[in-house]
KOLBASE-942319 format. One line per 8 residues: number of its first residue (from 1); for each residue y, x, z of C-alpha. Coordinates in steps of 0.05 Angstrom, whole numbers. Each point is the difference from the previous one (the first is absolute). Layout:
BEGIN
NUM	Y/X/Z | ...
This chain:
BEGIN
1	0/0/0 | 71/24/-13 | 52/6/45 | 55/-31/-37 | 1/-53/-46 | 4/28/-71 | 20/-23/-71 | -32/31/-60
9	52/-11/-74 | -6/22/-50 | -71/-25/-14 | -15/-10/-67 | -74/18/-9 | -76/-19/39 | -11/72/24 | 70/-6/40
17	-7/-69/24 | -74/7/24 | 16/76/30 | 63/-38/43 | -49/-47/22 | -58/36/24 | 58/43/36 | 18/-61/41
25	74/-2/-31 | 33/-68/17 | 40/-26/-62 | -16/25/-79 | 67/-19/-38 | 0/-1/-76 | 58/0/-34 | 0/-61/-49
33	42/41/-58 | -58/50/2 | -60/-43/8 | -30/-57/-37 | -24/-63/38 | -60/-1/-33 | -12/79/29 | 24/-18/77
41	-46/-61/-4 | -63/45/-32 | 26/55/65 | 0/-60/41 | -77/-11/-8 | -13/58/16 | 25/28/61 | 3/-39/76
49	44/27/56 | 73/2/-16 | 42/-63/-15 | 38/3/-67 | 75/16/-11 | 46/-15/-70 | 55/23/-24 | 50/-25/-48
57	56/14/-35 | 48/-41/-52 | -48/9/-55 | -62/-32/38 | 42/-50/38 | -31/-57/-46 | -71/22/18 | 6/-13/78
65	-26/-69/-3 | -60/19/-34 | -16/60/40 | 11/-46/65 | -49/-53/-27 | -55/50/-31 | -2/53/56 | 39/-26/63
73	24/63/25 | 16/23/79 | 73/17/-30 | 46/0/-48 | 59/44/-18 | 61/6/-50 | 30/63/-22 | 61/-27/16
81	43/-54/34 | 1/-37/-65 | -78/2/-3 | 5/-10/78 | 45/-65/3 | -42/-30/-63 | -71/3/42 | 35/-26/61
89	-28/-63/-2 | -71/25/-2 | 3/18/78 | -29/-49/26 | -64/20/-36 | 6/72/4 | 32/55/32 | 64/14/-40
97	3/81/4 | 63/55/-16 | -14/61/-39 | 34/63/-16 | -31/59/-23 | 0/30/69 | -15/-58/52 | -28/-73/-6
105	12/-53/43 | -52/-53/24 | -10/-43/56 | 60/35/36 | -38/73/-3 | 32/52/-35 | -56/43/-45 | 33/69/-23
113	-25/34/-58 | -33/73/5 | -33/62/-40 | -34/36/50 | -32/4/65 | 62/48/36 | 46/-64/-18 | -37/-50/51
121	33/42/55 | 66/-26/-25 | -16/-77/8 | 12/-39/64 | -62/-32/24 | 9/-61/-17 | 6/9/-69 | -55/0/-57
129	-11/36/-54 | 5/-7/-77 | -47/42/-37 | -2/9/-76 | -58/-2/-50 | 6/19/-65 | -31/8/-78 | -70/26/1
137	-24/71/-35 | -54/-42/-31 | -30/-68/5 | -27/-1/74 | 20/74/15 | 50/10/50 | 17/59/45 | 20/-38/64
145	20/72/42 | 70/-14/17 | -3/-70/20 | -73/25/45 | 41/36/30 | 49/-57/21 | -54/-48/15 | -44/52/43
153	71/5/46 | 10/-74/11 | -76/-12/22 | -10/-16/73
């Protein structure tokens, strides 16, 4: 088990999303302008652990309702207040999230965004973590050092 709740983004493949879930992370966030529907629902099937997490900007902003109806996320996020004010009145069937590149937002905990394991002594404890996956070097290969390195820190 970790020791503080943590958000994986940047997911756009299987070998991330099932690696952040067998490592017990909290949250796997795809960003909607990166990643099909059809490719977060096929992830979806796959992997059990984390809850799910979009992101969207102006140029997915018509897709929310259908992303809401055929996946039901934990969360959703806009890139900014525009996005933000336009999802507003989805809160009452999901958490409504804030994003920057740095630090999200959700459910009044502030989750700040690191690279490596010597940044976690900068955090307060009460705030997660936001890790970052990434393209893979071949279909299901993946060198996961850096981000073992995080995760092996936060276990209890």
């Amino acid at each position: 088990m970790l020791s503080r709740k943590v958000i994986a983004m940047q997911v756009a493949n299987l070998t991330d999303a099932r690696y952040f879930a067998a490592r017990g992370v909290d949250y796997l966030l795809f960003d909607v302008d990166q990643v099909s529907l059809e490719h977060i629902i096929e992830i979806k099937e796959w992997v059990e652990g984390p809850l799910f997490l979009l992101l969207f900007s102006t140029n997915t902003l018509s897709l929310v309702d259908e992303f809401m109806i055929k996946l039901s996320p934990e969360g959703i996020g806009g890139k900014s207040k525009e996005v933000i004010d336009e999802i507003a009145h989805l809160q009452s069937h999901t958490e409504i999230f804030s994003w920057t590149e740095q630090e999200i937002r959700l459910e009044d905990h502030a989750f700040k965004s690191i690279s490596s394991a010597s940044e976690l002594l900068h955090l307060n404890a009460e705030e997660g973590v936001i890790i970052k996956g990434g393209s893979e070097d071949a279909v299901g290969v993946k060198a996961f050092d850096e981000l073992d390195e995080i995760l092996d820190q936060l276990e209890d």
